[in-house]
N, C-alpha and C positions, 0 to 999 in steps of 0.2 A: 793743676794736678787733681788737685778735689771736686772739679766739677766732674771728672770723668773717672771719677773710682767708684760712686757710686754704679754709674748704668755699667761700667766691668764686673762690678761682682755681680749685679742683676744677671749677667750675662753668663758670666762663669756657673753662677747657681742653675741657671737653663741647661746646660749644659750637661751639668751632672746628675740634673734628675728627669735629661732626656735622653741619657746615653744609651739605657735597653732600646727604645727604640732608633736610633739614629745606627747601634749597632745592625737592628738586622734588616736597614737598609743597606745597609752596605755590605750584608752578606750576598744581596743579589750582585755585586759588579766584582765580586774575585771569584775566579773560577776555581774548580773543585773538581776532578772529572771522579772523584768515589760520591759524594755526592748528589752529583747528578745520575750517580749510577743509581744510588740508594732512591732519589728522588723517583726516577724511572720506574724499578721494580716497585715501588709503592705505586708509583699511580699504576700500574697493568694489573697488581693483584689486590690490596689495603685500602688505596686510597680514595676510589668510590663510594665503597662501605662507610667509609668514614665522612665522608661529603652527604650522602643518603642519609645515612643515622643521625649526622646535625643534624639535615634540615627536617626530618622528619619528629626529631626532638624538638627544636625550636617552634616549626609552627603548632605543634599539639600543645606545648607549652603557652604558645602566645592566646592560642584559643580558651586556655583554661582560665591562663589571669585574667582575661579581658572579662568573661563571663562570671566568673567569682567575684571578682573586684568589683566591677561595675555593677552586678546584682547588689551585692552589700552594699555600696554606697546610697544608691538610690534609695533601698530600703529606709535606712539609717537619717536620710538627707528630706526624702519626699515623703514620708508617711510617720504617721505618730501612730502609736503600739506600744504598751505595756513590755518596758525594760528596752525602751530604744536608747538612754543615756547609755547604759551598762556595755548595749552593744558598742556605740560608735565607740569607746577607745576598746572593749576588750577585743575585736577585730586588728587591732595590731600584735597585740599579743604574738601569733607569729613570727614576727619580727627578729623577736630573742631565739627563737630556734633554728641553729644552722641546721640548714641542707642536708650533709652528712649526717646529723644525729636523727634528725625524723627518720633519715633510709635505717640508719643502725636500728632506731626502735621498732620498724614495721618490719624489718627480716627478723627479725629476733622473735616477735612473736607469731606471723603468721608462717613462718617458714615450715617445712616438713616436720621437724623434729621441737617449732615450736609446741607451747602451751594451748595453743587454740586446735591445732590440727590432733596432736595429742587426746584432747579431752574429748571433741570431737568421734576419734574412732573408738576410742574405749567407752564412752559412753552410748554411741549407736552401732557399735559394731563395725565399722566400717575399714579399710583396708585401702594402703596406698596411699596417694597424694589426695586429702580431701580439696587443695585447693592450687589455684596454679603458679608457677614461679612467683616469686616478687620479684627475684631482681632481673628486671629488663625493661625493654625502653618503655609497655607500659606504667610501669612501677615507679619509673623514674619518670615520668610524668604527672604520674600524681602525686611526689614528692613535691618536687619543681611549684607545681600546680598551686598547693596548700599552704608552700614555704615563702611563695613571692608574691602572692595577688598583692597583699597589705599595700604594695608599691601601684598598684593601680588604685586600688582603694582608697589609699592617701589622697594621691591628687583628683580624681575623681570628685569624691566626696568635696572636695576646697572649690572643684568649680560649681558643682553644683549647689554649694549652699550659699558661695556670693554672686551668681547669676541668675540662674532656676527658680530660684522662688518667686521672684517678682514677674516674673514670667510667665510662670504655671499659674499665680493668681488671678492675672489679665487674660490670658486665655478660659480660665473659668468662667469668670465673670462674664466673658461672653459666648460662654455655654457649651465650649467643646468639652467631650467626655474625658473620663481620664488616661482612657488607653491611648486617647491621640494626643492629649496634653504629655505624655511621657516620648510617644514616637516620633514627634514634630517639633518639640523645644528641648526637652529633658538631653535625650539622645545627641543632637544635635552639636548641644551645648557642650556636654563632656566630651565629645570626639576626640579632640585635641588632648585632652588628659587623658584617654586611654591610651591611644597613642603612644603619649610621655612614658606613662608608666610600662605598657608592653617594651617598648624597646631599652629601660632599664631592667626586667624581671630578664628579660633576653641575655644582656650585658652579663648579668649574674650564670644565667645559666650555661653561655660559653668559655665564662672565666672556672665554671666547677672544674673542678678533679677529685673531691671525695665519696661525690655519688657515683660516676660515672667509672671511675677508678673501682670501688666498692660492688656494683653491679657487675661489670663486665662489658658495659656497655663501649664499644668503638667509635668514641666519639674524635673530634679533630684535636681534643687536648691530648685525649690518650695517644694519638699519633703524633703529638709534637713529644712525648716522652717515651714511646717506643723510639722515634728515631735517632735519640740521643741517645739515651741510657740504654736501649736492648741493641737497635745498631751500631751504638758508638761513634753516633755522626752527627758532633754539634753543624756542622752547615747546614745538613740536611734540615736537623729539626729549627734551625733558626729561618727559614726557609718558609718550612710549613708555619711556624710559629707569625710571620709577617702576613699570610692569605689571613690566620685567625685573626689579626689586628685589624688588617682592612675591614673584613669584615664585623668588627666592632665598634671601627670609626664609623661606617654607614650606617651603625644603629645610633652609634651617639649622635650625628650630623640629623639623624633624623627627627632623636628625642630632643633636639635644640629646637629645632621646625616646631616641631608642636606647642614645645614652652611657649616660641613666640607667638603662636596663633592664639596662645591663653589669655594674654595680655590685652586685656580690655580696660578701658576705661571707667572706674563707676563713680558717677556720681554722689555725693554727700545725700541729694533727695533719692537716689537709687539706694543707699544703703538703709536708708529709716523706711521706704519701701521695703526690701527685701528682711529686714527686721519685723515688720507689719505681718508679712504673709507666713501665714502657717501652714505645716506639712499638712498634708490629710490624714483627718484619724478613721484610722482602718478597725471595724467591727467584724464579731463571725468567726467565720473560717478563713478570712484575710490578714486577719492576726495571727493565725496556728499558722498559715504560708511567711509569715513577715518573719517570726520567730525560728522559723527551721531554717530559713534562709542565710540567718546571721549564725545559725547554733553550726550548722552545720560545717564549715571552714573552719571556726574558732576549736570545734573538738580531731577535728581530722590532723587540722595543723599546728595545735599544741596542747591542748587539752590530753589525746588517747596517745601522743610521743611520750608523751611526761610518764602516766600512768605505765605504758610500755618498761622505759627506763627504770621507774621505780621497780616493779617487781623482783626484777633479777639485783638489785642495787642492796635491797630491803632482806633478800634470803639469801645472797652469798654476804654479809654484814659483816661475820666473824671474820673472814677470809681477805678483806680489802687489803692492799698492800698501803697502810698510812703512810709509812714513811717516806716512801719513793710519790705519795700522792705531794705531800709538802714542799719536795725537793720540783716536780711539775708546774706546782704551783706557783713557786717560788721562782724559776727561770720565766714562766708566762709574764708574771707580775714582774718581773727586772726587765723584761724587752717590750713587754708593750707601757711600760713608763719611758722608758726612753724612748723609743717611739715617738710615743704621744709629745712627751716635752719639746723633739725635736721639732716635729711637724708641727706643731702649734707656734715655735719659736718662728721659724721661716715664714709661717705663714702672716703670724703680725709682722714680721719685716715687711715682704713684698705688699699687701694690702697698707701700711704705713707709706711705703714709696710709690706705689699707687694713687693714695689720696695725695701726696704732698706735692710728688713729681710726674701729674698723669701726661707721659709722652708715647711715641711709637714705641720706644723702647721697655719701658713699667708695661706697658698694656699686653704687648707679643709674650715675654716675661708668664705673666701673670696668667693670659691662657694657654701658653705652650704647661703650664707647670698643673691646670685646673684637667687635660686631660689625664692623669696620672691614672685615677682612681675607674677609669674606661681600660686600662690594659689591666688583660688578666693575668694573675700572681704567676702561672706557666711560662708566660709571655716575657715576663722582667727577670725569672732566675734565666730562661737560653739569652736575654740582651745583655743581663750584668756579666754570663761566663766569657760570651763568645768573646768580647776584647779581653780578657783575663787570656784566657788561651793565646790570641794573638800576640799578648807581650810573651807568655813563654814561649812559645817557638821563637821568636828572635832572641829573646836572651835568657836562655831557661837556668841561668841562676840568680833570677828574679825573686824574691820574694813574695810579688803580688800576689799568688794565688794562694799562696798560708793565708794571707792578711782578710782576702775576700771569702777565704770558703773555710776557713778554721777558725775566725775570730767571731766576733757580733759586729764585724763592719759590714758585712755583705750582706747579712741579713737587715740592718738599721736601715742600708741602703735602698733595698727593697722596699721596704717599706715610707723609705720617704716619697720614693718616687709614686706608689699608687696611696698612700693617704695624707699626703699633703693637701691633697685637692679639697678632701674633708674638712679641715682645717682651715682652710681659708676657707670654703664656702661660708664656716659659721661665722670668723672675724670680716668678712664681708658684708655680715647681714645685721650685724652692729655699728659696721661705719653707715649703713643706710638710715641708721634711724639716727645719724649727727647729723645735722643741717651744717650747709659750708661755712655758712656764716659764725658757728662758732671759733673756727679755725681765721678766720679774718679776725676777728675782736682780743684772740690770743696774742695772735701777732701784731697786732697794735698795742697791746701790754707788754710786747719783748720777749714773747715763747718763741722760741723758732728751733728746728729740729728737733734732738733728742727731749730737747725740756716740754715741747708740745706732744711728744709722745709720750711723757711719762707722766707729765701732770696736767694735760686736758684728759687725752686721748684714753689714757689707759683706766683712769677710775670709772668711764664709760665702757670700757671693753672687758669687766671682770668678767660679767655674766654668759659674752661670747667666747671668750676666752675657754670659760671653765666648760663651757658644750663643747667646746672646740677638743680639750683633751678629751673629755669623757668618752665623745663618736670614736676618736681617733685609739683610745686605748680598749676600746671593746672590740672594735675592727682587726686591729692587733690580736688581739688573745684570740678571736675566731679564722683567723689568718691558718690556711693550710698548704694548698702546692709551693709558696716560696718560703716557708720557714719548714717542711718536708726535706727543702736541700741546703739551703742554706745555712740551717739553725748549725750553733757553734759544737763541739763534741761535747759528751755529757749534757747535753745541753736540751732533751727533752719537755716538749710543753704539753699543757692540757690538748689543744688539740692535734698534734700529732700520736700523741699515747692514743686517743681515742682512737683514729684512723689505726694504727698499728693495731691496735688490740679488737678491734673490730674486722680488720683483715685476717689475724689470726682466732676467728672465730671464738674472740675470750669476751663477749657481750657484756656477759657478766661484770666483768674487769670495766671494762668501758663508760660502765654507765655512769661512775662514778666522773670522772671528768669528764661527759658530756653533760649529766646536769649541771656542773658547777658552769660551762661556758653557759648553759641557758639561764642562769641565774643571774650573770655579769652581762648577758644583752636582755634581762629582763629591767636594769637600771634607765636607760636611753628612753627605751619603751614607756616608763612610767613618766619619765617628764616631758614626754613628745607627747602624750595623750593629758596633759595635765595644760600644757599652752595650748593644744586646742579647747580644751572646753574654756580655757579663758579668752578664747579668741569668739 
């Protein structure tokens, strides 16, 4: 009986934090003839534009991280220059600033009836629009752009500074210059991390709804929420909502490809090498180039949002609504702790029945549960309703749908299913640094299960652990299209107020809980750039 409780509940937990998607697979095999009506007249008039405008956002977007990212890196990795420490972690910085809140700060101020257009004509006299929309798909390009590189950056920079260097030294050494030293090894090297990173900047960019929603822009999420909520046809939009999964699994199936192409081997004598060889120190006007390079994204993508933000934040002061700001605060902070707790709690199970019991069954488990955080928050609220609905037409004096859409279950739920993955990835990367063999020597002492989990296992896993809530409850509190619908009544968080109050052009109001999210992903940010420079 107990050998097989365990892989049943492995199996049940699969189940339940694969159900948005297993739902709208199986939207395709019941038929629906309003549906396919609704599917029809989208594809003859909507849903080109909508197919167009992704791809036209995604690759203008792929071309910006790549060249952002990868510039910085390199910079940051192959060249020495006065205030390069500062740069490599202040380039993540971006990181803490969602998506939505750069758009809210760059409409706010360069828009027609901003401060900049404003001072502009009164000051030269000038008359009408001095500058051109913001919100559209270029505009949300260069949001996207400024908001996500950090993700190519990141890995970027990781391959470059433990491969590259010892590399670009031995190419020196015999005498190639530097511009081919960077086009024939540099380049080469990081591929594969660019890669990685483009098609996660990607992943983020078809999961948005607060930019793309905020602009106006016709993207394929907006069309999985017209076709629900304006046509009134979960099939429909479950429908559309599965083409945007595929297409997210072939970015993550791709950003896996890359990972592995990363994995190289280094040598002990390779690393005291690559330890040896030093960046090149860049004099002149190569340093004024190295420095605008890195200044340049660090101010676009948090630096002049911040400033933006503050203005309006700093002279409507008297006006702030505090008390309904605490009551925001307050529902954030009570659902992304549970949240967090949960996700963290699952995720030392399954990585504990992993290590202890690595079979077919832990392993499918464990990556069926790892792509969570690849479906976008759009995608998991039509897969958690559409069975909710299915139970109430057959027995519509069910309860289930109070319990899912009026409670904090449907929202927890949400959320376990796309951050759990976070979750384990960081108590994963804590059992890698246990050797097996301490789990042999336990069990020759008489630990075995819970006792080996509690008292080998876990005084090794504080420090995973406590990453593990902290990614997972920051992700939470910047969490927007599934806590948009799901969140419980009265039940307002920081960032749906922001979106709400930025949709009804109250900026002013807004800023106020958009800094506070930039504040709580400026935590993550500070000790991700703090293990790197001790790496």
């Amino acid at each position: 009986m107990r050998r097989w409780l365990a892989p049943a509940l492995l199996i049940l937990l699969a189940l339940l934090l694969s159900l948005p998607v297993l739902s709208l697979g199986a939207s395709w095999f019941q038929f629906d003839a309003v549906a396919q009506d609704v599917l029809g007249q989208m594809a003859q008039t909507v849903l080109p534009d909508y197919t167009l405008t992704t791809l036209v956002l995604c690759v203008s977007v792929a071309v910006g991280v790549a060249v952002v990212g990868m510039g910085t890196a390199s910079a940051v990795t192959l060249f020495d220059f006065p205030g390069r420490r500062f740069f490599e972690w202040a380039l993540l910085l971006p990181l803490a600033m969602p998506a939505y809140v750069v758009a809210y700060a760059y409409t706010d101020f360069l828009q027609f009836g901003g401060p900049l257009q404003t001072w502009l004509r009164e000051g030269f006299g000038l008359s009408g629009r001095v500058f051109p929309e913001v919100r559209n798909t270029p505009g949300a390009v260069w949001v996207f752009t400024f908001s996500l590189y950090p993700y190519v950056y990141l890995l970027a920079r990781t391959a470059l500074s433990e491969r590259a260097a010892q590399l670009m030294e031995a190419a020196r050494l015999l005498g190639a210059p530097l511009a081919r030293r960077i086009r024939e090894i540099a380049l080469p090297l990081a591929r594969p991390a660019v890669a990685a990173g483009v098609a996660l900047a990607l992943m983020e960019t078809l999961a948005d709804f607060g930019v793309s929603s905020y602009f106006g822009i016709q993207t394929f999420t907006a069309g999985v929420y017209k076709a629900w909520l304006s046509m009134d046809n979960r099939m429909a939009a479950a429908q559309l909502a599965t083409i945007l999964l595929a297409t997210v699994s072939l970015l993550l199936w791709l950003e896996h490809r890359a990972q592995r192409r990363m994995r190289f081997s280094t040598l002990r004598g390779q690393r005291a090498a690559s330890a040896e060889a030093q960046p090149v120190r860049l004099r002149g006007s190569r340093v004024a180039l190295a420095i605008t390079v890195c200044v340049v994204p660090i101010a676009f993508g948090f630096v002049l949002p911040v400033l933006f933000m503050l203005r309006p934040l700093i002279g409507g002061w008297d006006d702030l609504p505090w008390t309904s700001f605490v009551q925001w605060t307050r529902n954030s902070l009570w659902l992304a702790g549970l949240g967090a707790a949960l996700a963290t709690a699952i995720a030392l199970a399954l990585a504990f029945a992993q290590r202890a019991r690595p079979g077919k069954v832990t392993r499918g488990v464990v990556q069926l549960v790892s792509l969570g955080y690849a479906v976008p928050g759009a995608v998991i609220v039509v897969g958690l309703l559409l069975p909710v609905g299915w139970v109430q037409s057959v027995r519509p004096e069910s309860s289930v749908g109070y319990w899912v859409t009026a409670t904090a279950i449907g929202i927890v739920w949400a959320y376990l299913v796309r951050f759990t993955a976070v979750a384990l990835q960081s108590v994963h990367s804590g059992y890698a640094r246990m050797p097996a063999s301490l789990d042999d020597s336990a069990r020759m002492l008489g630990a075995t299960g819970l006792g080996l989990a509690t008292r080998v296992h876990w005084p090794l896993l504080k420090r995973s652990t406590a990453a593990a809530l902290l990614l997972v409850f920051v992700d939470v509190m910047k969490e927007l299209p599934a806590t948009l619908v799901l969140r419980p009544f009265n039940s307002d968080t920081l960032a749906v107020v922001t979106y709400q109050l930025a949709r009804d052009e109250r900026l002013g109001e807004a800023a106020l809980p958009a800094l506070t999210l930039v504040l709580v992903g400026l935590v993550p940010v500070i000790l991700l750039s703090r293990t790197l420079r001790q790496r």
